[in-house]
N, CA and C of each residue as an Amber inpcrd file, in Angstrom:
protein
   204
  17.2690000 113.3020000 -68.1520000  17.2670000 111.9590000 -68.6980000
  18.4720000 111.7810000 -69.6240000  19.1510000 110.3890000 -69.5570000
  20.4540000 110.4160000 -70.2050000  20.2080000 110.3630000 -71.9320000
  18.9470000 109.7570000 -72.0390000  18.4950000 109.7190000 -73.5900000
  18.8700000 111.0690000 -74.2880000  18.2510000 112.1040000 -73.9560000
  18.6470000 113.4460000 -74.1290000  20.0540000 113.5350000 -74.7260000
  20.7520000 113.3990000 -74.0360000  21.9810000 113.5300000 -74.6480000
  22.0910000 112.4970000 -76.0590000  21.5900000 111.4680000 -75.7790000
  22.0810000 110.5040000 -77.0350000  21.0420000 110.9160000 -78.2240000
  19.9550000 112.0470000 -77.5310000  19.3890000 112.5510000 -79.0540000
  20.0940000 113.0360000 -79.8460000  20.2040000 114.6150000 -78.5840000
  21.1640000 115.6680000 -79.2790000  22.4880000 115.5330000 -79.7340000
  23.0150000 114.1540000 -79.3860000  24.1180000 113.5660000 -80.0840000
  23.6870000 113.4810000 -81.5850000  22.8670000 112.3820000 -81.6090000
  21.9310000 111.8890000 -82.6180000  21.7770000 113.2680000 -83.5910000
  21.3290000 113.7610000 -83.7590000  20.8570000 115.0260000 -83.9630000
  22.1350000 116.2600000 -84.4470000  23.1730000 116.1680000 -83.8420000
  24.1910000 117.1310000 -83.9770000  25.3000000 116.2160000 -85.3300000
  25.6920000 115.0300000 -84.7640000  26.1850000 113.9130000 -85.7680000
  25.4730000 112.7270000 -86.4200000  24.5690000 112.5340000 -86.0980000
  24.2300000 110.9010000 -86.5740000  24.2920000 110.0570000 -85.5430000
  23.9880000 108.6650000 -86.4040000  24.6190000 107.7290000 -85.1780000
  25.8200000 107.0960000 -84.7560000  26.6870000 107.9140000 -85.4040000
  28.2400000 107.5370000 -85.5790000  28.3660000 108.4590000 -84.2600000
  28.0070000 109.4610000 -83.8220000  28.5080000 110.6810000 -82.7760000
  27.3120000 109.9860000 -81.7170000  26.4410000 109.0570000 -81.6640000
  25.4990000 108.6320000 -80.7800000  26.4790000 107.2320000 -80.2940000
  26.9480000 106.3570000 -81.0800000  28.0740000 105.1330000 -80.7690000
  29.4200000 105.7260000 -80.1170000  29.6900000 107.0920000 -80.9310000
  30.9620000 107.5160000 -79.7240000  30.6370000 108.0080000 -78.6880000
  29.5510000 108.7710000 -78.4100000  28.7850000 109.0640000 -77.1800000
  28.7810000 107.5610000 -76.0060000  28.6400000 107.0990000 -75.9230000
  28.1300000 105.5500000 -75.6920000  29.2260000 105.4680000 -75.1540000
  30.3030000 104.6170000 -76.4680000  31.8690000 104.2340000 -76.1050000
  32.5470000 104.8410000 -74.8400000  32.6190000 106.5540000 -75.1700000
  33.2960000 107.3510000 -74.6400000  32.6000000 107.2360000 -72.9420000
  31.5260000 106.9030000 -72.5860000  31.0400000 107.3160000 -71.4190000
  30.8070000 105.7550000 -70.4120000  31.0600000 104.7020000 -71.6050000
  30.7360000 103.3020000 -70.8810000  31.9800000 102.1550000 -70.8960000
  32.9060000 103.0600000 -72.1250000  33.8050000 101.9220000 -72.4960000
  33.2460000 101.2910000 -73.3850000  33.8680000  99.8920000 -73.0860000
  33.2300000  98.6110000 -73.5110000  32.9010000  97.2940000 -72.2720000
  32.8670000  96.3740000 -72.9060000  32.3660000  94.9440000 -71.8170000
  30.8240000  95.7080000 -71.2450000  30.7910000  94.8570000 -69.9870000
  29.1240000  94.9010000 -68.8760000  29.0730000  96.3780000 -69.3300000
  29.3040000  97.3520000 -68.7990000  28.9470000  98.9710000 -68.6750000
  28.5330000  98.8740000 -70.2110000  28.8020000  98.8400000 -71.0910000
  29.0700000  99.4860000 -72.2950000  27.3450000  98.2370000 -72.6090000
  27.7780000  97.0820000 -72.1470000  25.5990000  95.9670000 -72.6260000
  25.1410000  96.6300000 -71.9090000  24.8850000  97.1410000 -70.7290000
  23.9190000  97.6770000 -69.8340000  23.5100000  98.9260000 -70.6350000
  24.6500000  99.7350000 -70.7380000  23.6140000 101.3810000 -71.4320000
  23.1050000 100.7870000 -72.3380000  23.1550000  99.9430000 -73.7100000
  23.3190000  99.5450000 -74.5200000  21.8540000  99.1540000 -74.4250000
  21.5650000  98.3540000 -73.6130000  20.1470000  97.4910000 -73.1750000
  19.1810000  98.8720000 -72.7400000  19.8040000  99.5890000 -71.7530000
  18.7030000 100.7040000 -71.3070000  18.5660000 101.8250000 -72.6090000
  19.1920000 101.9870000 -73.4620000  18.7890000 102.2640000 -74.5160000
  17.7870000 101.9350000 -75.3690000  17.9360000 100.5620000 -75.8390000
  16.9770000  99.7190000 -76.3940000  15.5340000  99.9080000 -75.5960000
  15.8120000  99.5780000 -74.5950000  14.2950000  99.5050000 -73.8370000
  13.6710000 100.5390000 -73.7640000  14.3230000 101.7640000 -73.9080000
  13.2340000 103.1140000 -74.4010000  12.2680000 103.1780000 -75.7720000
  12.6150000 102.3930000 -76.4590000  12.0760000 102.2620000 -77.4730000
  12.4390000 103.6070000 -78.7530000  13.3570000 103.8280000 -78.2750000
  13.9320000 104.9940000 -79.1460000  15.2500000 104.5640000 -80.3470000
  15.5800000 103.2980000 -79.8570000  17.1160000 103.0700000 -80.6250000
  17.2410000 101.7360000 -80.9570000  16.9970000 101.5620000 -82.0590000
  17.4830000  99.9780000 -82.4430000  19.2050000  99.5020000 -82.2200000
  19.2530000  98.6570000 -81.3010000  20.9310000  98.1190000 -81.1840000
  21.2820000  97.1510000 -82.0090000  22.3920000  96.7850000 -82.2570000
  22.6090000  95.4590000 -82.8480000  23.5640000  94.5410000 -82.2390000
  23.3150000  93.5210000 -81.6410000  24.2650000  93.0810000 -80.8310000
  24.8790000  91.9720000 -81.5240000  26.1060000  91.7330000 -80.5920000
  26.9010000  90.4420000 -80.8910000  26.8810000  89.8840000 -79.6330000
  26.8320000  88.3520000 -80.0490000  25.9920000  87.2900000 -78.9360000
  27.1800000  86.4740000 -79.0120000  27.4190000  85.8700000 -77.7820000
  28.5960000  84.9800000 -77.4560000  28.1370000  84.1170000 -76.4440000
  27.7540000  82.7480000 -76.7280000  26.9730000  81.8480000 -75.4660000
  25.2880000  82.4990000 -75.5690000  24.6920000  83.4060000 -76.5150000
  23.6430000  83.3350000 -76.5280000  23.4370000  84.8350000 -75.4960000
  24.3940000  85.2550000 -74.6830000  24.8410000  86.4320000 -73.9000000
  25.1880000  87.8630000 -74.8720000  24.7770000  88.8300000 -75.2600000
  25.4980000  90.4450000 -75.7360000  26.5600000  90.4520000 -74.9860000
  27.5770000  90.3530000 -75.9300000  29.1300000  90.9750000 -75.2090000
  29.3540000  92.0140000 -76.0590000  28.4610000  92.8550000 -77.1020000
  28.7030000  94.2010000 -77.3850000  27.8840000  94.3090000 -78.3350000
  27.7710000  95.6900000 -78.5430000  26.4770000  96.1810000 -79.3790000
  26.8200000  97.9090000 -79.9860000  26.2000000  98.0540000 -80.4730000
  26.2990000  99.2820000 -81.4810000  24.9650000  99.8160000 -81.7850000
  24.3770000 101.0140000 -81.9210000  23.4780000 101.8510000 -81.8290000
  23.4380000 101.8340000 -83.4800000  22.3300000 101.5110000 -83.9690000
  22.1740000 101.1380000 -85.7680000  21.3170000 102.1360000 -86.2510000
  20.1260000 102.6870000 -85.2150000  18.8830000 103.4080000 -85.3800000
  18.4090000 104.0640000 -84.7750000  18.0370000 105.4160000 -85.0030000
  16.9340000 106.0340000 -84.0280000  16.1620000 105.6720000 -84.3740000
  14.9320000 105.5990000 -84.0970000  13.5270000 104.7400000 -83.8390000
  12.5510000 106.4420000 -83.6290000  12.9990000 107.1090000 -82.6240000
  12.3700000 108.3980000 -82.4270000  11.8060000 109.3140000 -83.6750000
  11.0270000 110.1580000 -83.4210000  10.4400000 111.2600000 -84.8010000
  11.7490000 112.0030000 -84.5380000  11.8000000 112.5350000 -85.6230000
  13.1340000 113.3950000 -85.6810000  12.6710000 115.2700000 -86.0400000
């Protein structure tokens, strides 16, 4: 599961090494809302997005949500 990695990211750095995790593997634009969203929907990671037309055109990983 790709979460895994964004634990032990989580976990090794914070969520500064969980947002470069992300960046580094999606970019930015669509790829970069999509992980972004399938993140969120695990219920493990609070995102914070920026809305343009009411649309996420980018977001950032603010929280683990998970027991640590």
């Amino acid at each position: 599961m790709a979460d895994n990695d964004y634990v032990r990211a989580y976990r090794s750095g914070g969520i500064r090494e969980v947002n470069d995790l992300v960046t580094k593997k999606f970019g930015t634009g669509v790829s970069l809302v999509h992980a972004l969203e399938s993140m969120e929907e695990t219920g493990l990671w609070r995102i914070k997005w920026h809305d343009v037309h009411g649309k996420p055109d980018f977001g950032a990983v603010m929280e683990f949500l998970g027991d640590d």
